[in-house]
C-alpha atoms as a printed R data frame, in Angstrom:
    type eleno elety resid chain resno      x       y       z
1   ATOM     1    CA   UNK     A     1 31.062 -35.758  37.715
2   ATOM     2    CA   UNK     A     2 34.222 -35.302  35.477
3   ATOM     3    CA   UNK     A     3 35.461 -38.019  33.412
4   ATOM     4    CA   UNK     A     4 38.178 -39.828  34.304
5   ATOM     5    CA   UNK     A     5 38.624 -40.638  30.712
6   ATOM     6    CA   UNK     A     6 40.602 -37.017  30.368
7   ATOM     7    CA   UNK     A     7 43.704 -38.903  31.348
8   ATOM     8    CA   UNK     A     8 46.242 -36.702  29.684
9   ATOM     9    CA   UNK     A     9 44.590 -33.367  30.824
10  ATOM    10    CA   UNK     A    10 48.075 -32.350  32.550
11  ATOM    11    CA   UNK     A    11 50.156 -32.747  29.745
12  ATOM    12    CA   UNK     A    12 48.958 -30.580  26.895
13  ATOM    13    CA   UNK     A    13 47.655 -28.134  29.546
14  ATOM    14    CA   UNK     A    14 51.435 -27.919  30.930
15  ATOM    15    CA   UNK     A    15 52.644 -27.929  27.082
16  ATOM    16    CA   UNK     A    16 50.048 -25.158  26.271
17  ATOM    17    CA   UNK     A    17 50.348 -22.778  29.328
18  ATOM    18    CA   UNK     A    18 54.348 -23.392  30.082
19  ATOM    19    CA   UNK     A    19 53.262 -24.572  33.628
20  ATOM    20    CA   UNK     A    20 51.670 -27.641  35.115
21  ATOM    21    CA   UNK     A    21 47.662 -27.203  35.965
22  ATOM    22    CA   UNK     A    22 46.235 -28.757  39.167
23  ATOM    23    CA   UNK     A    23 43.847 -31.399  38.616
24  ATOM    24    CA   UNK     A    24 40.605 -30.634  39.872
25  ATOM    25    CA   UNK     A    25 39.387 -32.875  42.613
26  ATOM    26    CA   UNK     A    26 38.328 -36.199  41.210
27  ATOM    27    CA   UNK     A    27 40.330 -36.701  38.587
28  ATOM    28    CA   UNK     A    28 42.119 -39.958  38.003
29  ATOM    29    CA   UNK     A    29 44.276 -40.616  35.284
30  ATOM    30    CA   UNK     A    30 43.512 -44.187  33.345
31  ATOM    31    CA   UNK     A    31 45.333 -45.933  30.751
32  ATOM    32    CA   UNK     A    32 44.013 -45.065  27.588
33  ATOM    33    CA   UNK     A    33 41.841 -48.420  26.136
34  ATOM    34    CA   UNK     A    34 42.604 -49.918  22.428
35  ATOM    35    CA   UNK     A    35 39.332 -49.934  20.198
36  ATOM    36    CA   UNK     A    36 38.788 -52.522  17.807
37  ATOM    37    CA   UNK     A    37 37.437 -51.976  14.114
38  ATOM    38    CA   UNK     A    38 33.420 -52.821  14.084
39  ATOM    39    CA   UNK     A    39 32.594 -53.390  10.578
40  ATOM    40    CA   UNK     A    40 28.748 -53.319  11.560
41  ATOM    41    CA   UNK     A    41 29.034 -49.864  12.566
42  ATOM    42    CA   UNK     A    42 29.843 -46.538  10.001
43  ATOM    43    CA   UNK     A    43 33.277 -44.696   9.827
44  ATOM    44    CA   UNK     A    44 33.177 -41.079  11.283
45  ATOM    45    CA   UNK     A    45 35.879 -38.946  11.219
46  ATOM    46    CA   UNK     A    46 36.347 -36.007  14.266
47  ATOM    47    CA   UNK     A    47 38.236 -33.137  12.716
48  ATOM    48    CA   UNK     A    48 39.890 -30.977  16.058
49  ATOM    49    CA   UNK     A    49 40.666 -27.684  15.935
50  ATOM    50    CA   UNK     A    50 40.541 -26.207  19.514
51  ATOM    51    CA   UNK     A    51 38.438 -24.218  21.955
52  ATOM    52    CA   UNK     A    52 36.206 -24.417  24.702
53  ATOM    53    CA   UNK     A    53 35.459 -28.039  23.642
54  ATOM    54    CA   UNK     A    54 39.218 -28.672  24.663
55  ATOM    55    CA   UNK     A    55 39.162 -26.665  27.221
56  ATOM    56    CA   UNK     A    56 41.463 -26.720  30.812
57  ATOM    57    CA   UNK     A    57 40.297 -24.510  33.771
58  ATOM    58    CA   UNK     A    58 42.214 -25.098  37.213
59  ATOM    59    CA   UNK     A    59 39.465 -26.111  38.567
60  ATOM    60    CA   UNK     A    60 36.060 -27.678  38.184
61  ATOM    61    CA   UNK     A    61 34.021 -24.621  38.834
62  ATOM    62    CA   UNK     A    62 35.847 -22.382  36.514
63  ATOM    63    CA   UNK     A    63 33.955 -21.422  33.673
64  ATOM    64    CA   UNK     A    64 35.051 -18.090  32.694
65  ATOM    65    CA   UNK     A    65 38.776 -17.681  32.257
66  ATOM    66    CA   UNK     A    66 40.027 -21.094  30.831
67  ATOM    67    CA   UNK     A    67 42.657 -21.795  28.056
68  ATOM    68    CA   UNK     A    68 40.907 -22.730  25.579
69  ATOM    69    CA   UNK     A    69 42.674 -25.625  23.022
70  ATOM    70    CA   UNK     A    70 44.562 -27.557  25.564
71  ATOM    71    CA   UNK     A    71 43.670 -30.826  24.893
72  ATOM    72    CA   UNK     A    72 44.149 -33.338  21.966
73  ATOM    73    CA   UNK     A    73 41.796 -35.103  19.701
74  ATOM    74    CA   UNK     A    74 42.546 -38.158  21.565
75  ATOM    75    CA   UNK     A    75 41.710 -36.842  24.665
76  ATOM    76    CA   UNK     A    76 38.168 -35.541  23.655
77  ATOM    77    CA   UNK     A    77 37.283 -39.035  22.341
78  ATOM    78    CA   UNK     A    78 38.976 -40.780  25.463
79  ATOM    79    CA   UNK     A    79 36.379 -39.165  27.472
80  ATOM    80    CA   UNK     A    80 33.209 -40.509  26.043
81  ATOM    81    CA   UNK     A    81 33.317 -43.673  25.704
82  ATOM    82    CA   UNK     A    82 30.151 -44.276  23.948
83  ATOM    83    CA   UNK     A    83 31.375 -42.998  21.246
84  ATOM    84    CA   UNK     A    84 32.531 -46.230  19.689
85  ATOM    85    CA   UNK     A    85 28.964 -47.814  20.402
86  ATOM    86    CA   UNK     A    86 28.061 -45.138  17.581
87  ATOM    87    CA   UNK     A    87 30.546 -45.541  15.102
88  ATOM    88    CA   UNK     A    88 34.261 -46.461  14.301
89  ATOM    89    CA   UNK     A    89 35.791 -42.740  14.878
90  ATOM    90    CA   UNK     A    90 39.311 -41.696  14.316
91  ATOM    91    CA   UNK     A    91 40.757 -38.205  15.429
92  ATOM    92    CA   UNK     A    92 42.483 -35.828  13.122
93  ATOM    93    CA   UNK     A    93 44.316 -32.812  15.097
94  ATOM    94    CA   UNK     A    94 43.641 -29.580  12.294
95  ATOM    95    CA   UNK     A    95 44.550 -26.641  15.054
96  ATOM    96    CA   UNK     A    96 44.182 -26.002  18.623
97  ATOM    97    CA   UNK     A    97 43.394 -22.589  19.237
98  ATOM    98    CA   UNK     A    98 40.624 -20.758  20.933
99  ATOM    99    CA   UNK     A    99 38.706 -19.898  18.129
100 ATOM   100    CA   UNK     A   100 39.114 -15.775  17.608
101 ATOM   101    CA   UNK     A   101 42.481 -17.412  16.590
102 ATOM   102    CA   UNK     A   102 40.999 -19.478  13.472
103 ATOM   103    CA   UNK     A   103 42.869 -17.794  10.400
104 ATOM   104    CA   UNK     A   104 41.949 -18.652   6.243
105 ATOM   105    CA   UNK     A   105 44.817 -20.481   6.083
106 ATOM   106    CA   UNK     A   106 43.619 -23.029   9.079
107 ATOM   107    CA   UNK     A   107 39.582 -22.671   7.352
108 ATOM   108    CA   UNK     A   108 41.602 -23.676   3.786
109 ATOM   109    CA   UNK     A   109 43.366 -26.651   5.096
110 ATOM   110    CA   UNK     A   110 40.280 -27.732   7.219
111 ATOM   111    CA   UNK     A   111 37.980 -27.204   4.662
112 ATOM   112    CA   UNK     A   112 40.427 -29.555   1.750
113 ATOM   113    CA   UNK     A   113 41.576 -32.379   4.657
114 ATOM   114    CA   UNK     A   114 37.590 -32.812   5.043
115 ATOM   115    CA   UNK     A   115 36.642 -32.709   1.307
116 ATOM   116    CA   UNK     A   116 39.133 -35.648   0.950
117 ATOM   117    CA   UNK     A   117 37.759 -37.196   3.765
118 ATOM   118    CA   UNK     A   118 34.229 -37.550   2.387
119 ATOM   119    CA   UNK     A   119 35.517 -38.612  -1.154
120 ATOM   120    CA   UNK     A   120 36.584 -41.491   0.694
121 ATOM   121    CA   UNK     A   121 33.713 -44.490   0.480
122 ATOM   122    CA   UNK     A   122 34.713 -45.447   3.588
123 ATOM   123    CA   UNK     A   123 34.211 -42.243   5.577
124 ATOM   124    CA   UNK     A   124 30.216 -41.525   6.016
125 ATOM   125    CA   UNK     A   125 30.460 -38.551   7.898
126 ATOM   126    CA   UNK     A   126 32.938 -36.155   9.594
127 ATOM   127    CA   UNK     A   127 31.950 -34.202  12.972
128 ATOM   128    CA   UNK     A   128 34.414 -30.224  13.108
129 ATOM   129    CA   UNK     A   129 34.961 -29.624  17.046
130 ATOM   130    CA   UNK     A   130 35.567 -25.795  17.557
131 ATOM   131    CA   UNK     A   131 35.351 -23.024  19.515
132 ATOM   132    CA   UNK     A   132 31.960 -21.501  19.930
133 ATOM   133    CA   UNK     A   133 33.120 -17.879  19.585
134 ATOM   134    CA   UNK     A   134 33.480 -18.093  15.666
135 ATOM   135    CA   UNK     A   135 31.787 -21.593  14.977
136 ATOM   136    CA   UNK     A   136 29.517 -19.998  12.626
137 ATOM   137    CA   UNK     A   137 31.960 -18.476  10.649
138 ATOM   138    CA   UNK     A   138 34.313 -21.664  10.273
139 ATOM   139    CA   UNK     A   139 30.767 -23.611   9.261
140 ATOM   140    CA   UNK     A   140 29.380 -21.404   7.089
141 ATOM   141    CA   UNK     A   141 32.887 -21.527   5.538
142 ATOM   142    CA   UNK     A   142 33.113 -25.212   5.387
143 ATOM   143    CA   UNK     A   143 29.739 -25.443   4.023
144 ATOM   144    CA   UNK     A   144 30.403 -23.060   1.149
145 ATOM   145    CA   UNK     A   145 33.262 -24.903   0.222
146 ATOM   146    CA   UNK     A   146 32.916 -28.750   0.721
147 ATOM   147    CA   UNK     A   147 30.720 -30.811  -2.094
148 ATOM   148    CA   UNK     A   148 29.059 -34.073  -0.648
149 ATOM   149    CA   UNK     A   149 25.845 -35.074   0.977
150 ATOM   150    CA   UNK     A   150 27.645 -36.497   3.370
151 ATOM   151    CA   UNK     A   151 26.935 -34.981   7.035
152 ATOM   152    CA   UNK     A   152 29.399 -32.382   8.223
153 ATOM   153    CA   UNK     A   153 28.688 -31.450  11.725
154 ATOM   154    CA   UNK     A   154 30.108 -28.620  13.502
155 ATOM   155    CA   UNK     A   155 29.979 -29.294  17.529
156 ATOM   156    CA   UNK     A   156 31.120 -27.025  20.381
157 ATOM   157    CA   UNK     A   157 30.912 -26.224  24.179
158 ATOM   158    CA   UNK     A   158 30.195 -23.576  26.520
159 ATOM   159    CA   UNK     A   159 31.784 -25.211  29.330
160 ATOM   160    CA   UNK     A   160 35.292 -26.389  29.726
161 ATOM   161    CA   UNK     A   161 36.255 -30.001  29.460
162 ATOM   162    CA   UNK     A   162 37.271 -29.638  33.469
163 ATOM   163    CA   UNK     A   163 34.116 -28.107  34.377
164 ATOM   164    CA   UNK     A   164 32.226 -29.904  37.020
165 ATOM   165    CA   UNK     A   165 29.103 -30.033  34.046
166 ATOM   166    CA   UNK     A   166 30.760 -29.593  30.725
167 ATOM   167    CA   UNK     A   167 28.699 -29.854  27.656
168 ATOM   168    CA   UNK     A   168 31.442 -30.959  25.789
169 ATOM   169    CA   UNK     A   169 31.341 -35.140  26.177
170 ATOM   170    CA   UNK     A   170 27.443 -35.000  25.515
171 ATOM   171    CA   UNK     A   171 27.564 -32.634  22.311
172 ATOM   172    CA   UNK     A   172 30.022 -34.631  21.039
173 ATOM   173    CA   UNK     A   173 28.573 -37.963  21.415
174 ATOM   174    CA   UNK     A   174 25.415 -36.029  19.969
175 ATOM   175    CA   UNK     A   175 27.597 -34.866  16.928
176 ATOM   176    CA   UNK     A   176 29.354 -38.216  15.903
177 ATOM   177    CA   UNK     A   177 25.329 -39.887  16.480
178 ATOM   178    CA   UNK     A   178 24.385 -37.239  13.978
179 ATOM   179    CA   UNK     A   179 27.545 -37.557  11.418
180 ATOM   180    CA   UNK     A   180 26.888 -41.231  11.124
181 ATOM   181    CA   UNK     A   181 23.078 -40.960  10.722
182 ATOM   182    CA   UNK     A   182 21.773 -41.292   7.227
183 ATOM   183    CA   UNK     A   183 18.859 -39.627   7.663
184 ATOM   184    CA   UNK     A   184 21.674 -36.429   8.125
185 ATOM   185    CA   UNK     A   185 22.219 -36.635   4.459
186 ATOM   186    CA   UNK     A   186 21.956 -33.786   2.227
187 ATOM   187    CA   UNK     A   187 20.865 -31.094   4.427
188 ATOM   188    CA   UNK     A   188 24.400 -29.058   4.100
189 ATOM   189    CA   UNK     A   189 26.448 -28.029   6.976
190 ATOM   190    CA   UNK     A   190 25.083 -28.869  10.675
191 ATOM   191    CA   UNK     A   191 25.618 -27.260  14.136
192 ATOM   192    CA   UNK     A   192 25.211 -29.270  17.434
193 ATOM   193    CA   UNK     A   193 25.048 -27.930  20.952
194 ATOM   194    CA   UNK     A   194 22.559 -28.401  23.632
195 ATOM   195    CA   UNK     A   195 20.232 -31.263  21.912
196 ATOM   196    CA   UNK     A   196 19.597 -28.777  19.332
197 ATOM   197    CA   UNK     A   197 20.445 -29.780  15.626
198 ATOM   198    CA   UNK     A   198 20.915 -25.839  13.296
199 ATOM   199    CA   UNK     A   199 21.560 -25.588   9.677
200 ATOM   200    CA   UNK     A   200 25.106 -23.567   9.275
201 ATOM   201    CA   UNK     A   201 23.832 -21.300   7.211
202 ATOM   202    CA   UNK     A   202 21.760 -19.319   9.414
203 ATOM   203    CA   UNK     A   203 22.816 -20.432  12.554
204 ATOM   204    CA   UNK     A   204 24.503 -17.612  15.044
205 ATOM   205    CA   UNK     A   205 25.632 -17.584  18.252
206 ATOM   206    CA   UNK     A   206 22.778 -15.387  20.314
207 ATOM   207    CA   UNK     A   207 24.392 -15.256  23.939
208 ATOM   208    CA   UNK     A   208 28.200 -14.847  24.947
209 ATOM   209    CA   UNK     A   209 27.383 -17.491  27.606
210 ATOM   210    CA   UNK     A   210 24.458 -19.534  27.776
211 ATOM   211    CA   UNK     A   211 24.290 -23.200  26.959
212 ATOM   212    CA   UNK     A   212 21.775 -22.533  24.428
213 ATOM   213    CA   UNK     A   213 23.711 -20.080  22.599
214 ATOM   214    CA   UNK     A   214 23.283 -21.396  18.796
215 ATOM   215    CA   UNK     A   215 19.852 -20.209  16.837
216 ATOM   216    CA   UNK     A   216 18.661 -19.138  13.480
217 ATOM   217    CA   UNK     A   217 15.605 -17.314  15.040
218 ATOM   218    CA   UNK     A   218 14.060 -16.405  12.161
219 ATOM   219    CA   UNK     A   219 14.374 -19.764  10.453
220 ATOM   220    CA   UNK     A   220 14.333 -22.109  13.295
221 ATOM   221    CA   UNK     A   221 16.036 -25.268  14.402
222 ATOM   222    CA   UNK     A   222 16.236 -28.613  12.027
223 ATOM   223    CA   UNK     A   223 15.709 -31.151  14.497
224 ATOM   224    CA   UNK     A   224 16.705 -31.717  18.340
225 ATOM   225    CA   UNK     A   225 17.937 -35.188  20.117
226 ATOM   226    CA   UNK     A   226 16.010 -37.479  22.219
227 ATOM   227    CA   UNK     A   227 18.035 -40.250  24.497
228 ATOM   228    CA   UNK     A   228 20.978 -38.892  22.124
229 ATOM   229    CA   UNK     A   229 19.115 -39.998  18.493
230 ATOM   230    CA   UNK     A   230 18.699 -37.378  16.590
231 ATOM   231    CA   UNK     A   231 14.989 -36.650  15.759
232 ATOM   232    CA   UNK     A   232 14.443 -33.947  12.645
233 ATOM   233    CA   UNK     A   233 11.364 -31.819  12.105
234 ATOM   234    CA   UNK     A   234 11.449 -31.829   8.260
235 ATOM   235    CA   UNK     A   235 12.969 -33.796   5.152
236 ATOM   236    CA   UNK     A   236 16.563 -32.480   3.840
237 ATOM   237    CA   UNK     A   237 16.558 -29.473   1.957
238 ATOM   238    CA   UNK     A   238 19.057 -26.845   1.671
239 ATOM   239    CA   UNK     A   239 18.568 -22.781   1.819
240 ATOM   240    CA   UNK     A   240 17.626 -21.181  -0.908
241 ATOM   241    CA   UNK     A   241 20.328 -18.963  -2.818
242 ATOM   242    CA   UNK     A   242 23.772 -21.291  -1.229
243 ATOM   243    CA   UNK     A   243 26.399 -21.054  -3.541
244 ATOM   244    CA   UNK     A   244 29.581 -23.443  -4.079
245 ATOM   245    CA   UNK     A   245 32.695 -22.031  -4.048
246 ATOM   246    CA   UNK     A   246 35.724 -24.498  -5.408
247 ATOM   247    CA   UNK     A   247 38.917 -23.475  -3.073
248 ATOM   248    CA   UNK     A   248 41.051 -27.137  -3.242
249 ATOM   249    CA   UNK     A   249 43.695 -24.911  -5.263
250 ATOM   250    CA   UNK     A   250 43.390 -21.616  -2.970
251 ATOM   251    CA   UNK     A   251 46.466 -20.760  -0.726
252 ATOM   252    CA   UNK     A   252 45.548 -17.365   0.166
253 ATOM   253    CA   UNK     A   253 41.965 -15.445   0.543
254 ATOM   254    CA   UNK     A   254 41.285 -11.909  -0.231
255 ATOM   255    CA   UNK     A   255 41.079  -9.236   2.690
256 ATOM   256    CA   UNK     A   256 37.580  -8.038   3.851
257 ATOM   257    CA   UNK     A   257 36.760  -6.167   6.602
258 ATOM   258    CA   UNK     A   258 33.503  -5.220   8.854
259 ATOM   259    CA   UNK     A   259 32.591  -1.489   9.428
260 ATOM   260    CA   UNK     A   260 30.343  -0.929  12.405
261 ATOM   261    CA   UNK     A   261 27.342   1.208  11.813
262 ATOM   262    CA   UNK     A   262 26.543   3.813  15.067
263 ATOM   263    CA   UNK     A   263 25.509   6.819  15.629
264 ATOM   264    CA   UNK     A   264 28.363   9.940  14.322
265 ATOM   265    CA   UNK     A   265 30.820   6.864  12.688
266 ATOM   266    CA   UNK     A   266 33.778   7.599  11.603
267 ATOM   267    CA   UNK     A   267 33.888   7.602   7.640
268 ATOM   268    CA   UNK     A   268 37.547   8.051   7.407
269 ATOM   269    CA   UNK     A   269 37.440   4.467   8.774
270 ATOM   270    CA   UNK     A   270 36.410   2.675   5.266
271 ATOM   271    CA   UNK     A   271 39.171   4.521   3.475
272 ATOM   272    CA   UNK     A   272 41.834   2.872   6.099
273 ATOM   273    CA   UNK     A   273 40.366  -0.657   5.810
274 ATOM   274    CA   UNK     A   274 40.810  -0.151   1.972
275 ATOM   275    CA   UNK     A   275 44.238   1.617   2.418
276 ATOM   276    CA   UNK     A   276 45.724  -1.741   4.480
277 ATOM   277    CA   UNK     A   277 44.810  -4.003   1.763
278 ATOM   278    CA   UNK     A   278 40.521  -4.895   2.122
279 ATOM   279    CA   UNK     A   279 39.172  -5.584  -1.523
280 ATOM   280    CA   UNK     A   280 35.798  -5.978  -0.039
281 ATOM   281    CA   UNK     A   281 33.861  -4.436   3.023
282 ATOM   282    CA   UNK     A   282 31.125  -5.140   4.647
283 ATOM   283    CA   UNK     A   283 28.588  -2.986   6.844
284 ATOM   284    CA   UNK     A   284 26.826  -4.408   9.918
285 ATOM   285    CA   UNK     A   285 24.548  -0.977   9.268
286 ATOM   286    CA   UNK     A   286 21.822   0.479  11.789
287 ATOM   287    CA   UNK     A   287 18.688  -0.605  10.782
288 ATOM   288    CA   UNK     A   288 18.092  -2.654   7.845
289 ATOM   289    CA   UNK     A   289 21.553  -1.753   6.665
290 ATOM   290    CA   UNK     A   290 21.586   2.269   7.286
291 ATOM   291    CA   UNK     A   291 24.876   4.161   7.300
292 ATOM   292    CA   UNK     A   292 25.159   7.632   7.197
293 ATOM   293    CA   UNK     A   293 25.544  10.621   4.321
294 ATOM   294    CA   UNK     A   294 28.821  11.056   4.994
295 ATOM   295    CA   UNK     A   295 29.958   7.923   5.406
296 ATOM   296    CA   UNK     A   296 28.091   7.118   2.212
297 ATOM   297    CA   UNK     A   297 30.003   9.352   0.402
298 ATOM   298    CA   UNK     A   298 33.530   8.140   1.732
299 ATOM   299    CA   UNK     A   299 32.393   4.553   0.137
300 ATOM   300    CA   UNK     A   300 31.666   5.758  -3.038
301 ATOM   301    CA   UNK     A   301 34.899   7.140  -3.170
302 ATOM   302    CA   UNK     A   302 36.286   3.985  -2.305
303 ATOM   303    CA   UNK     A   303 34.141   1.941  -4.979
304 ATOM   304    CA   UNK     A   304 34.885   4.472  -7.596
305 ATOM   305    CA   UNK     A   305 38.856   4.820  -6.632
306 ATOM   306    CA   UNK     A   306 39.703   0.990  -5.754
307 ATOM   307    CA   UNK     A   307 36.349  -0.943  -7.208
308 ATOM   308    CA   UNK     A   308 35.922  -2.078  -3.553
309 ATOM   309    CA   UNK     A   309 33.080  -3.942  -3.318
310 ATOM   310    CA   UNK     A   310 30.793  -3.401  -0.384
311 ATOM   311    CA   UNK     A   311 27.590  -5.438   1.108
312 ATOM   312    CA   UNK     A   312 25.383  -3.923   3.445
313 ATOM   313    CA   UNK     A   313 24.177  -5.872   6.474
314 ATOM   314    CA   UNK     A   314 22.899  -4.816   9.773
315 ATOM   315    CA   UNK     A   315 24.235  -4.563  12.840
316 ATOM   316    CA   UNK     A   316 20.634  -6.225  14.634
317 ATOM   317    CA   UNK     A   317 20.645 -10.022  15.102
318 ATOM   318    CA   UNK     A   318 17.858 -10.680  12.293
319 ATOM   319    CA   UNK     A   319 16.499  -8.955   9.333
320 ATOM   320    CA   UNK     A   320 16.638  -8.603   6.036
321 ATOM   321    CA   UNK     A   321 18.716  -5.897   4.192
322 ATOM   322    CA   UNK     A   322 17.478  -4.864   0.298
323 ATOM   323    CA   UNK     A   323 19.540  -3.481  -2.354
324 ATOM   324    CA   UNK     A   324 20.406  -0.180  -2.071
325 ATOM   325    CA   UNK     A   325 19.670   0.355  -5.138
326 ATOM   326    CA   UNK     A   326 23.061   3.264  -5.307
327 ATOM   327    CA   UNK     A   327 26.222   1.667  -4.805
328 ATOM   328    CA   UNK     A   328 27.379  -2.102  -2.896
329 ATOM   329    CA   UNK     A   329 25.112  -5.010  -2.497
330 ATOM   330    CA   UNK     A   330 22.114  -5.956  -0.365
331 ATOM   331    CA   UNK     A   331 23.082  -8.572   2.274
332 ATOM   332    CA   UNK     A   332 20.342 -10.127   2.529
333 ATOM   333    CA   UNK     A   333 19.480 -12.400   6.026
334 ATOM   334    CA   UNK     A   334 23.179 -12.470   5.763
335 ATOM   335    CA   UNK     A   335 24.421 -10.964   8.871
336 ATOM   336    CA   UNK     A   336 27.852  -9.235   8.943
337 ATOM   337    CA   UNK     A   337 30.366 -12.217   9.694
338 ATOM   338    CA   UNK     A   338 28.844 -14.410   7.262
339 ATOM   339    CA   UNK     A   339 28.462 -11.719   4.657
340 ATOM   340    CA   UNK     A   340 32.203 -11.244   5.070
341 ATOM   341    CA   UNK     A   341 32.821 -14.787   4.312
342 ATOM   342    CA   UNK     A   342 30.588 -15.201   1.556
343 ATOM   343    CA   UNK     A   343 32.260 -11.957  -0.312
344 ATOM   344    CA   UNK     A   344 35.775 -12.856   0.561
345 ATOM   345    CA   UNK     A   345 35.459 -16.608  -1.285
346 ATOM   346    CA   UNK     A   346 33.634 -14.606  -4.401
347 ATOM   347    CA   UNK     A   347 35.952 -12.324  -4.934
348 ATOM   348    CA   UNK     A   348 38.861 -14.930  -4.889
349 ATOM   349    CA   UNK     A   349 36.600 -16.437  -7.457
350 ATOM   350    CA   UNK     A   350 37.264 -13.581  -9.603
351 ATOM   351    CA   UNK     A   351 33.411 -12.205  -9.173
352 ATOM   352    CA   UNK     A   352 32.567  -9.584 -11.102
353 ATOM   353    CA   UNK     A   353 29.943  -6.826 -10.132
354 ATOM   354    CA   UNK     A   354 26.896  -8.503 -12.053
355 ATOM   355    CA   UNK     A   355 27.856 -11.903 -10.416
356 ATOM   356    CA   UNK     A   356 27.690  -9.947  -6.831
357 ATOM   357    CA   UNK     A   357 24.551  -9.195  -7.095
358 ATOM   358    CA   UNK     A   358 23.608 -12.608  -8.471
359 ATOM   359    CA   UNK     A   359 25.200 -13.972  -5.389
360 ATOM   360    CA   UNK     A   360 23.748 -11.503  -2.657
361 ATOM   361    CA   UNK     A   361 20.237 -10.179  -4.354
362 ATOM   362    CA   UNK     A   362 19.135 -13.579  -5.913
363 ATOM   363    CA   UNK     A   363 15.819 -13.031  -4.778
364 ATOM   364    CA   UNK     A   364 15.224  -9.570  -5.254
């Protein structure tokens, strides 16, 4: 059944779209309901920045389709209640976009509004809700950047807040349970959808629509929930190789860009990415990172003419991708969209080629 606690559903939808939405059937709108302080309980603060999460279909069976960031902060936490049985939570409205629409400069002011957050002894934990299409880019991101053992948990949905079964109210709940757990300490960046609890690092989405979307295959899940308590398979450790990147003073990030590797690829196409500004490129390659002779030779032009630095990933959802022992970098288990963030906050920290390789063939 759909919560009656989305009270404001038609007015950000009508704000967002330029046109009023009909409420599904069911719907009721409430007055929102004041929550006192509980000092017994811990501080968690819900960072919002758009997407399926806050999502408004015309109706409740409408899953495909939606606009994606049409409802507030307020709104998400309005509709589960149990929320405040949890913790003391306060919403903070970042951006409101469906999340192909997340840009550096929204990841930069996310990233510095929640390292100031967790500075503060009174914050224990901050929950990120987001769009599921680039979550793992935005956490790996945040967890590159943010310094704290404090949990930072990423949370998402596959449905649409109007959907007669979203998955939004219960990840949610799931994600604030998690943020204000202390047993969440010190395990870096976490990702929670469907009762499963994934370390940002690895985690991917696997399926353009299924509710269990979110896996590191390779190097498994952390933990799952039971009854909504978060139970974890192992103590807190972080990956090996995860590197901290200071951005508090960054305003801009460099350009990199993502060749596709495929059968007859265009080669010219690494010179253009270079010639519109990328200082970086990265190759989601055939294979464990294959590309072809001659568009191996167009990048050694490129790394020779512009000192563009390139990694080479694969294109495959797991694997491992060696040095190449010629010219760029072995990616490692990174695959291409994390690659691309990991190279973009080196080079704005001034990495030189030595330091690359540090970074991306630690253990090699």
């Amino acid at each position: 059944m759909i919560s009656s606690k989305l009270l404001a559903l038609v007015l950000p939808a009508s704000l967002a779209l330029g046109s009023p939405l009909p409420l599904p059937a069911g719907f009721r709108l409430s007055i929102r309901e004041d929550r006192p302080y509980n000092a017994s309980l811990p501080n968690v603060t819900i960072f919002a920045t758009g997407g399926t999460i806050a999502g408004s279909a015309s109706s409740s069976d409408q899953t495909t389709g939606y606009q994606a960031g049409a409802l507030g902060v307020d709104i998400l936490i309005d509709a589960v209640p149990q929320l405040w049985n949890v913790s003391n939570v306060r919403g903070i409205q970042v951006a409101n976009v469906g999340s192909p629409s997340i840009t550096p400069e929204i990841l930069l002011n996310l990233t510095k509004q929640v390292q100031q957050e967790l500075d503060s002894p009174y914050c224990q934990g901050v929950v990120i809700t987001h769009g599921t299409d680039t979550l793992e880019e935005s956490a790996f991101f945040v967890d590159l950047t943010i310094r704290s053992e404090k949990p930072v948990v990423f949370v998402g949905a596959m449905r649409p807040a109007t959907a007669i079964s979203a998955d939004g109210p219960i990840n949610l709940l799931g994600a604030v349970t998690l943020a204000a757990d202390p047993l969440a300490k010190g395990r870096g960046g976490l990702i929670v959808l469907n009762d499963r609890i994934s370390n940002a690092f690895y985690t991917t989405k696997s399926n353009a629509n299924s509710l269990d979307t979110f896996r590191a295959v390779e190097q498994g899940f952390l933990g799952f929930f039971i009854d909504i308590k978060p139970k974890f398979y192992f103590m807190p450790s972080l990956p090996l190789g995860k590197p901290y990147f200071d951005v508090m003073n960054t305003t801009v990030l460099p350009q990199v860009d993502i060749l596709f590797g495929h059968q007859a690829l265009n080669p010219a196409l690494a010179s253009a990415a270079v010639a519109t500004g990328a200082k970086g490129l990265v190759l989601a390659g055939m294979g464990a990172g294959g590309w072809t002779t001659p568009g191996e030779d167009v990048l050694k032009e490129v790394i020779d003419n512009n000192g563009t630095a390139v990694v080479y990933s694969r294109r495959s959802m797991d694997g491992y991708v060696e040095p190449t022992g010629t010219i760029g970098y072995g990616g490692g288990f990174l695959n291409p969209q994390k690659a691309r963030i990991m190279l973009q906050l080196a080079l704005n920290a001034g990495y030189e080629s030595n330091q690359l390789v540090s970074l991306f063939e630690f253990d090699s």
